[in-house]
N, C-alpha and C positions, 0 to 999 in steps of 0.2 A: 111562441118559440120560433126562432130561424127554422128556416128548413134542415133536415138534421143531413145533409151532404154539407154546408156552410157549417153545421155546429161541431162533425168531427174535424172538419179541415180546421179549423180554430184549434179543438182540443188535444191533435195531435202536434199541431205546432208549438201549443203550450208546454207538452210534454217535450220536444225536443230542444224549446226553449231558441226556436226561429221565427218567432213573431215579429212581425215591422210594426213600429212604434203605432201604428193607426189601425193594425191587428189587436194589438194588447190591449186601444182602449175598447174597441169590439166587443176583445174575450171578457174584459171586466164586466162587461156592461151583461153579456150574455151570462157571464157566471152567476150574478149576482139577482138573477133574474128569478123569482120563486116558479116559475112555470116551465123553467128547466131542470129544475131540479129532479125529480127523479131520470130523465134521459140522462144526466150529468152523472147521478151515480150507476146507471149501468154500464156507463163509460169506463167509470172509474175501478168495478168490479170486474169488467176486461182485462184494463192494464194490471190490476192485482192477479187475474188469473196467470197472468203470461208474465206479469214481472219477476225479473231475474235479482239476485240478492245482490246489494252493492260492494265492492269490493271491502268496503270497509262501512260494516253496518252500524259498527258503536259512532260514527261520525254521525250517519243518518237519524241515528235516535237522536243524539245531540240535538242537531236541526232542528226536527221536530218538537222536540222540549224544549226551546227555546221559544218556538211558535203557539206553543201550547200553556205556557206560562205564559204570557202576554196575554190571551185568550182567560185563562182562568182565571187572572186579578179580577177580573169583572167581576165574580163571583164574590168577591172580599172587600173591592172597595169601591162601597157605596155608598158614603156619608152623605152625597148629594144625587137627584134623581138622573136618571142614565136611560140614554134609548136602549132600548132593548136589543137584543143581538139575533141575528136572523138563525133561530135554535136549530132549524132546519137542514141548513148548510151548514154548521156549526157540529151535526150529528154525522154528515158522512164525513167528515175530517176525523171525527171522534174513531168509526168504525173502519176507517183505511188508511189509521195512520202511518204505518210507515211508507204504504204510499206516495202519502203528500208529501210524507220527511224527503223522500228524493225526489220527486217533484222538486218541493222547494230548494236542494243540491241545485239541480241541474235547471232551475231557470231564472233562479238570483231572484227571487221574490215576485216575477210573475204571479198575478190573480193574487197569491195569497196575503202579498202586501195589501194591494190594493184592499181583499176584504177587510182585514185586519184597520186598515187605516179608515174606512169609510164608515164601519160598524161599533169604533171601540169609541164611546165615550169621549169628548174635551176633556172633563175633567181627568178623566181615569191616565190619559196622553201626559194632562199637566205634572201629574202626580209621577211620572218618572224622573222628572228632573224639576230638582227645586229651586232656579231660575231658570226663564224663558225670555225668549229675544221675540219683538214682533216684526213682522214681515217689512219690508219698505213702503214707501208709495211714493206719490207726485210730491216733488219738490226740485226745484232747477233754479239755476242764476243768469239772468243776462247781462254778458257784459259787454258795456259797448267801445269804439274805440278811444272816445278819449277816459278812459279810465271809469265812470262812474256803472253802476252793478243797480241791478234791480230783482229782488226778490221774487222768481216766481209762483205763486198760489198752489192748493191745492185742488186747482180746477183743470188741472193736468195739461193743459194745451195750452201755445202759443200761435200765433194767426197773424200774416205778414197782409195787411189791405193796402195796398201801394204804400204810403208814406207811415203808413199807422201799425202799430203793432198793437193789437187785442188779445185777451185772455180767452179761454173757453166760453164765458160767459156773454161776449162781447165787451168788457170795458177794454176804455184805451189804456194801453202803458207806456206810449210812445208815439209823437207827432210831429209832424215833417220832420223825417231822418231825410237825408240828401239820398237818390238812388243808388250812388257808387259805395255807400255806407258797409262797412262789413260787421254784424255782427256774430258776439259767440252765447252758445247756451253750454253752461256746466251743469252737468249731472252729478251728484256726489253718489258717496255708496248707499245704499240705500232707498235709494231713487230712483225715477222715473220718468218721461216726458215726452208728448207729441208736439211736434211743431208742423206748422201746414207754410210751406213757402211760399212766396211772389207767384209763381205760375200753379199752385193748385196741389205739387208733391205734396205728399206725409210720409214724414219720415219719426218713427216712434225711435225713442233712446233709449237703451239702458243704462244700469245703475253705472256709476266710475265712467263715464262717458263724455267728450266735448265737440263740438261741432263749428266750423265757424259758416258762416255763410253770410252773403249780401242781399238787402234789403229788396231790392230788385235785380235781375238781371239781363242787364244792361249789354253786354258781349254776346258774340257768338256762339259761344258754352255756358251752358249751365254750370256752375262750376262750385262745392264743397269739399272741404276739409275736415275728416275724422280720425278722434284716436277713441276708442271703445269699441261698442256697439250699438250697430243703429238697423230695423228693417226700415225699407224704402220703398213706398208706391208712387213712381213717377209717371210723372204726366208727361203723354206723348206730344213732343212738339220736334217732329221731321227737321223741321229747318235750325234747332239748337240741341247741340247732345245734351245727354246732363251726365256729369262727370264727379265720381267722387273720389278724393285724393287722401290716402294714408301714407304712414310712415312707410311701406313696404309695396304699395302696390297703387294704381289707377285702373277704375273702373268707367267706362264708356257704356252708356245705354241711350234709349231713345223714350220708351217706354216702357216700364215692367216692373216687375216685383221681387224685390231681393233681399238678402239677410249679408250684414257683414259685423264678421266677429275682428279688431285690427287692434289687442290691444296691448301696450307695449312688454317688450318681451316674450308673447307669444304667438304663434303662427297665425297669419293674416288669410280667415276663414268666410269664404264667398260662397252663398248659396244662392240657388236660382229657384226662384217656386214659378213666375211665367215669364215668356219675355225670350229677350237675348241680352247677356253684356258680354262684353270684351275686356279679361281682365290681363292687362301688363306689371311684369314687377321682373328684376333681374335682368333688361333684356329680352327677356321673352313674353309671349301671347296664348292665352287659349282663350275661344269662344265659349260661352257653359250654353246649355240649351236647358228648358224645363226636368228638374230632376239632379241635376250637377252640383258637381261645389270643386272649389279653386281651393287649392293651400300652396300660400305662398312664406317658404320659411327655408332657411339656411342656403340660401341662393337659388334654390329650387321652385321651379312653380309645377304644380302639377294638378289633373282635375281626376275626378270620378264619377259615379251615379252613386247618387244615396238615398236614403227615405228623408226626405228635408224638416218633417214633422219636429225632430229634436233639436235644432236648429232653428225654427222660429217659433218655438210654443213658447218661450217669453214672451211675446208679445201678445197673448192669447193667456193671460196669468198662468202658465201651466207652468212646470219642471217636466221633462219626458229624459230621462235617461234608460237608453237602450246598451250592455253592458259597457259600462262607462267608469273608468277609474278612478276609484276617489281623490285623489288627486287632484283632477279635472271637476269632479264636483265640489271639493272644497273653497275651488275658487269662484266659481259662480255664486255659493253660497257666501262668504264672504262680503263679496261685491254686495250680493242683496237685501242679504240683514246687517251688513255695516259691523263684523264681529273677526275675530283673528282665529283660526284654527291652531291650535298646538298637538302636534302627534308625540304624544311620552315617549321618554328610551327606552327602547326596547321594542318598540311597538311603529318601526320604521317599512316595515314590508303591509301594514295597511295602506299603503298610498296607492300600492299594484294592485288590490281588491275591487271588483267591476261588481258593478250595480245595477241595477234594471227597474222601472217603476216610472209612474206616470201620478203626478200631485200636483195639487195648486200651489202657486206663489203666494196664494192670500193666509195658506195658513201659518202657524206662528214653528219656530223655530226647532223645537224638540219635534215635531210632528216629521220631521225630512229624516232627522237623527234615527227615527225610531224604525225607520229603512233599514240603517245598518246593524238595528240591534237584531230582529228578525232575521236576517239572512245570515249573520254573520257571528263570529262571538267579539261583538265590539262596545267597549261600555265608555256614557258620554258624560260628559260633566259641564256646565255651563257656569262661567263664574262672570258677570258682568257681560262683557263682550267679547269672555275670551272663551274659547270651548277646547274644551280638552279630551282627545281621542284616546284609549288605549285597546289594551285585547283582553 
């Protein structure tokens, strides 16, 4: 077990529901830990000693029984064999329920997703909804300038050798391009892609994403063209910046590591995890240093400090939303399973509903969904590629 000065400061954050996204996967990891278990429930018999009633406790029970049914299907449906469920942790939720019910209020699915997602069954997941979407992966097109398009594999990578463009694997897909050559990679939804350029950057894409860049680079700038999302590890070359250009904004670095969210229609989103860049848009400049992010939208640019974790854990297969409105997760979700959300009439104020949780990208589509049913009273329906939200 953590030392327990680290395991209250975790377990009081969870209760107030202030964890930074790289706290939460901490607390998961610690929750879930059989060797904390008893310290975790004298904690938990604390907070019950001293907890105050919530103002509206038939909500609370609600909560709970929403989390408690999900939990008790396991008991019912078992037509095929199921990991077993940690009984243990499973029994101080049983004996401090309403507890967890506001717990789970007040931290939007904190730990208790997480158990619930890690401990419940595939099957028993699949069986909430009678069609499932799977997750994306590698797949990209290159297209060059006089028009003709080449298929990229599922060997996820592209690899610029001066004249030659190679797959992950090393085969060639292209041989003497001329230096000044500009090519483009298209990402579709659902998709994925690394490309390693002429001087040695990687820059990983996401899904709905396009990029143009030159074969080598041949100027005194580094110089690319993106509408999506792309992280970037550039390689330091003092004597050429390397510059990336969207609709909204230009980014100048030398060397470093960054995340850029730029895709049309919505605010052109700059993160710094090390380094320095210079981002311009509107007329105006702010430097980011390690820890910042740039939002450049309705003529405004402005920066802050943030936990950068949520921000680039796509590229790490993760999802990490830290109270996040679904809204904004809809459309990441879309992008990546390649599907349309529809939110019913009536059921127009789920879009303002913020969410919290930390999950892989690899798992399949109802598994994301089953966030919202836990915290929320939100029920989903998946018909082909379309999913449909209501309350």
């Amino acid at each position: 077990m953590k030392d327990k000065k680290t395991f209250e400061i975790l377990y009081t954050k969870y209760v107030e529901g202030s964890l930074s996204a790289e706290e939460l996967l901490e607390w998961v990891e610690v929750f879930q830990h059989p060797g904390n278990e008893q310290y975790l429930a004298e904690l938990i018999g604390r907070t019950f000693d001293t907890y105050k009633v919530p103002e509206d406790p038939e909500a609370a029970k609600q909560a709970f029984h929403r989390f408690e049914r999900l939990i008790d299907t396991e008991d019912t449906s078992s037509d095929t064999p199921s990991l077993p469920l940690n009984k243990s942790v499973f029994r101080i939720f049983r004996q401090w329920k309403y507890v967890a019910a506001a717990l789970l209020l007040s931290i939007a699915s904190y730990g208790i997703y997480q158990y619930t997602l890690r401990t419940t069954p595939q099957n028993h997941i699949a069986n909430l909804s009678k069609q499932d979407v799977a997750p994306g992966g590698n797949k990209a097109i290159l297209k060059m300038e006089d028009g003709s398009e080449i298929k990229l594999g599922p060997q996820g990578e592209l690899i610029i050798k001066g004249d030659r463009l190679e797959d992950g694997e090393g085969n060639m897909l292209l041989n003497g391009q001329s230096k000044e050559t500009w090519q483009s990679i298209e990402v579709p939804k659902g998709g994925q892609y690394t490309i390693v350029l002429s001087d040695g950057t990687k820059v990983w894409l996401n899904a709905d994403s396009k990029m143009k860049f030159p074969v080598e680079f041949v100027a005194q700038q580094r110089q690319v063209q993106l509408q999506g999302e792309a992280y970037f590890e550039v390689t330091k070359d003092t004597s050429k910046p390397f510059i990336v250009k969207s609709a909204e904004q230009q980014i100048e670095v030398l060397g470093t590591w960054f995340n850029i969210s730029a895709y049309p229609e919505e605010p052109a989103v700059t993160t710094l995890v090390s380094g320095k860049v210079n981002v311009s848009a509107f007329g105006k400049q702010v430097a980011l240093t390690p820890g910042m992010q740039s939002v450049a939208d309705d003529q405004q640019l402005q920066s802050k400090q943030v936990d950068v974790e949520p921000a680039v854990a796509w590229k790490d297969a993760k999802f990490v939303f830290v109270k996040e409105p679904l809204e904004d997760i809809i459309r990441k979700l879309e992008r990546w399973y390649n599907v349309d959300f529809v939110i019913q009439p009536g059921s127009e104020e789920l879009k303002k509903k913020t969410f919290s949780g930390s999950l892989s990208r690899n798992g399949k589509l109802s598994e994301i969904l089953n966030l919202f049913k836990i915290t929320e009273t939100i029920r989903f329906e998946i018909k082909g590629r379309r999913v449909y939200l209501m309350k």
